[in-house]
N, C-alpha and C positions, 0 to 999 in steps of 0.2 A: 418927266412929270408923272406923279403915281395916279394911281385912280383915285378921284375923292370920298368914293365909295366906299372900296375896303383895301384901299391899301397896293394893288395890283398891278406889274406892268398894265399900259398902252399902247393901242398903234394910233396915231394922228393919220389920216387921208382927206382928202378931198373930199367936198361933197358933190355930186354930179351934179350937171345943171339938169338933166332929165328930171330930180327928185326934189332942188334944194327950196320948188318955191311951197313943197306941201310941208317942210318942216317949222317950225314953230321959231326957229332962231334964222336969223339969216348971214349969218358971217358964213365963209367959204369953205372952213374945215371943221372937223369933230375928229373924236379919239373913242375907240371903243376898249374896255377892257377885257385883257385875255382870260381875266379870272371871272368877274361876275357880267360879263356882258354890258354894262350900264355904255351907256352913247352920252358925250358929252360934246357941246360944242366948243370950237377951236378959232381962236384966232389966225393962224398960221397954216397955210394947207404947203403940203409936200407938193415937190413937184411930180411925184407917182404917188399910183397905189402901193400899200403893201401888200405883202402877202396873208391874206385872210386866213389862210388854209393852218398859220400858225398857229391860229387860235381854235380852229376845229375843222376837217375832211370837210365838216356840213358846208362850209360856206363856198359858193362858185371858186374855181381857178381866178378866173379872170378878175382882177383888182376892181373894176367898175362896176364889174354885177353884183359882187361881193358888197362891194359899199353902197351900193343900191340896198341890199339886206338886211346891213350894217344901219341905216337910216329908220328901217322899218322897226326895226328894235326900239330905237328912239321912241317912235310913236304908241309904241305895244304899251309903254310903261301907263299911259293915261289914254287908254283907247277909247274911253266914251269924250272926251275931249276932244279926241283928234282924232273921230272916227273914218268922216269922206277922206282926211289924207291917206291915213292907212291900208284906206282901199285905194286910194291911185297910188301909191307906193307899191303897194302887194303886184296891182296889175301892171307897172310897168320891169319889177324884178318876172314875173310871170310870160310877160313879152320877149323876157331875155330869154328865156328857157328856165327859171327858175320855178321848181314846183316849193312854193316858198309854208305851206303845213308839212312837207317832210323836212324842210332845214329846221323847221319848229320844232318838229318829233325827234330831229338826231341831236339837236343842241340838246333838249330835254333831258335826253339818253345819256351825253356825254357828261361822263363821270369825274375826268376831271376841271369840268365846269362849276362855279357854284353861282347860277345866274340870279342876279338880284330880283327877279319879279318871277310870277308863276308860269311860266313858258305854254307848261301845256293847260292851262286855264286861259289865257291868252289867245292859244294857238283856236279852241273852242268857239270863243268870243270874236276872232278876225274869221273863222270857216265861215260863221253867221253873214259875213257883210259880200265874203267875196265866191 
């Protein structure tokens, strides 16, 4: 299934239970796209993660933290909306180890990305909350 975005592979994962009750949809998986970043929710969750890292170095190794990240994005797109989730999102990628304004600043970076929303005006607007 392509992006509905613009056209782009996807990876479908899981959503974590750690993250999934601050996201706005509540089915069990989403799909992030490798080309513009857009997070969309899933009917179907895989029985792993994938590998994040194929879509950019930025995002954790580990499939869970990653999708924790992966979630955040989600939220990024309408941030005065879903501002309190965003902060508890951010702060439990954060609890992982994840310094989650530099995977902002390296997604931002990475060239061959073309992320649908403005990452690092985003990235400005979540420093404020968290």
């Amino acid at each position: 299934m392509p992006c509905s975005n613009c056209g782009g592979d996807v990876l479908r994962f899981p959503v974590p239970d750690s993250v999934g009750d601050y996201l706005p949809d509540d089915r069990p998986a989403a799909t992030l796209c490798t080309n513009c970043l857009a997070v969309a929710p899933a009917d179907d969750a895989p029985a792993e993660y994938p590998d994040f890292t194929r879509v950019s170095d930025a995002f954790p190794a580990d499939g869970e933290t990653a999708a924790v990240v992966a979630c955040l994005l989600a939220l990024l797109d309408r941030l005065v909306v879903h501002r309190a989730d965003a902060e508890r999102v951010a702060t439990e990628a954060e609890r992982r180890g994840v310094d989650v304004l530099l995977v902002l600043d390296r997604l931002a970076a990475e060239d061959a990305l073309d992320p649908s929303l403005d990452l690092q005006r985003r990235r400005e607007q979540l420093e404020q909350l968290i």
